[in-house]
C-alpha positions in Angstrom: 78.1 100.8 98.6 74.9 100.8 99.5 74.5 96.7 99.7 77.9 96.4 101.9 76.6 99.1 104.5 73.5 97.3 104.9 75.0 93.8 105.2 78.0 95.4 107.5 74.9 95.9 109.6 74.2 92.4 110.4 77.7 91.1 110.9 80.1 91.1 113.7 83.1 93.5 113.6 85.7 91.2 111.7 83.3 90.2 108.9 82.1 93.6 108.7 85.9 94.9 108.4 86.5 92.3 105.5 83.2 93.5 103.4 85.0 97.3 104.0 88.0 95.8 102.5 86.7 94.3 99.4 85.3 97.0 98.7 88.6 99.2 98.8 90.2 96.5 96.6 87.6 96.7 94.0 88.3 100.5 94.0 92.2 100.2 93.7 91.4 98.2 90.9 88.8 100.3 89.4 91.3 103.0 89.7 93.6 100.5 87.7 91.3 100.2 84.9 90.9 103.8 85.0 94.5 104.6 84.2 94.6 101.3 81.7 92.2 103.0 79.4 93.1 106.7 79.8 96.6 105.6 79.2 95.2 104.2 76.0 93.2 106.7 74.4 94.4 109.4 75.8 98.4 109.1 76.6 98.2 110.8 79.6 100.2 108.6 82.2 104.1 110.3 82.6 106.7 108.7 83.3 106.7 107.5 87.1 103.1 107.6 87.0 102.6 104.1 87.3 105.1 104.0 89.9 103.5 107.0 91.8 99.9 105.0 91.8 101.4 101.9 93.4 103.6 103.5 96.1 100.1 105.3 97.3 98.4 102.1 97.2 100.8 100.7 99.3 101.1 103.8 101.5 97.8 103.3 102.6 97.5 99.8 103.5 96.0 99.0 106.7 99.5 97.0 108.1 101.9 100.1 107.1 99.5 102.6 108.5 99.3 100.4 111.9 103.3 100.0 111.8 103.9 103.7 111.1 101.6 104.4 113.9 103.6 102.5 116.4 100.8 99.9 116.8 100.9 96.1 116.6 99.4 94.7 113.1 95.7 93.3 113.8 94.5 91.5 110.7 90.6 91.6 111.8 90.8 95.1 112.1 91.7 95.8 108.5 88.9 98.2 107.0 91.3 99.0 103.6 93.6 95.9 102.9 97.5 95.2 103.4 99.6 97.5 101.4 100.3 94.3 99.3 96.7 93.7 98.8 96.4 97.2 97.3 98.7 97.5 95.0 98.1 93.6 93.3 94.5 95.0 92.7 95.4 98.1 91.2 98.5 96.8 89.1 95.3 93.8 87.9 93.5 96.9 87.0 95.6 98.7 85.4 96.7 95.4 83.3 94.1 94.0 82.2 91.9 97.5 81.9 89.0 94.8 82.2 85.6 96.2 84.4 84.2 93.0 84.0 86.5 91.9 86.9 85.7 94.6 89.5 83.5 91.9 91.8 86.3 89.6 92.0 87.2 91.0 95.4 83.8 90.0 96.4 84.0 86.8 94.8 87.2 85.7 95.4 87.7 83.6 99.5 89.1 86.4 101.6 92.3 84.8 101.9 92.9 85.0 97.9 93.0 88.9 97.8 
């Protein structure tokens, strides 16, 4: 967090706002592996679950926030990723339940997330 605040520093709005969303990605999919493993050891996850996790994801990407808001869709001003965006990283997470993976949203061109 700290190395994305401090490069967010030196960038103009729109690059800054993409850093912000590669970083939410890599959480939706950390929260992926998360339930991958707990799933695994533990047997937690109910049924719906699964379903419940990716309906939030989607609840709270940056196009259905602006379109429940009333407001136009302004890709540059994205800070958590399109509600698409949030739920392929968290259904890769919860998949594959590999950490390795969690800097492929940094990795990956912005327009492959």
């Amino acid at each position: 967090l700290g190395q994305v605040q401090r490069k967010q520093q030196q960038l103009p709005e729109a690059e800054s706002n993409r850093l912000l969303v590669r970083l939410e990605l890599q959480a939706d999919f950390l929260a992926g592996v998360w339930a991958h493993h707990a799933q695994r050891m533990k047997n937690i996850l109910e049924s719906g679950d699964v379903e419940s996790g990716i309906r939030a994801a989607a609840a709270v990407g940056d196009d259905t926030i602006m379109k429940n808001a009333g407001r136009r869709v302004v890709l540059d001003a994205f800070t958590h990723g399109s509600s698409a965006q949030r739920m392929r990283w968290f259904v890769l997470g919860l998949e594959t339940g590999d950490v390795s993976r969690m800097n492929d949203t940094f990795e990956l061109p912005y327009d492959e997330l």
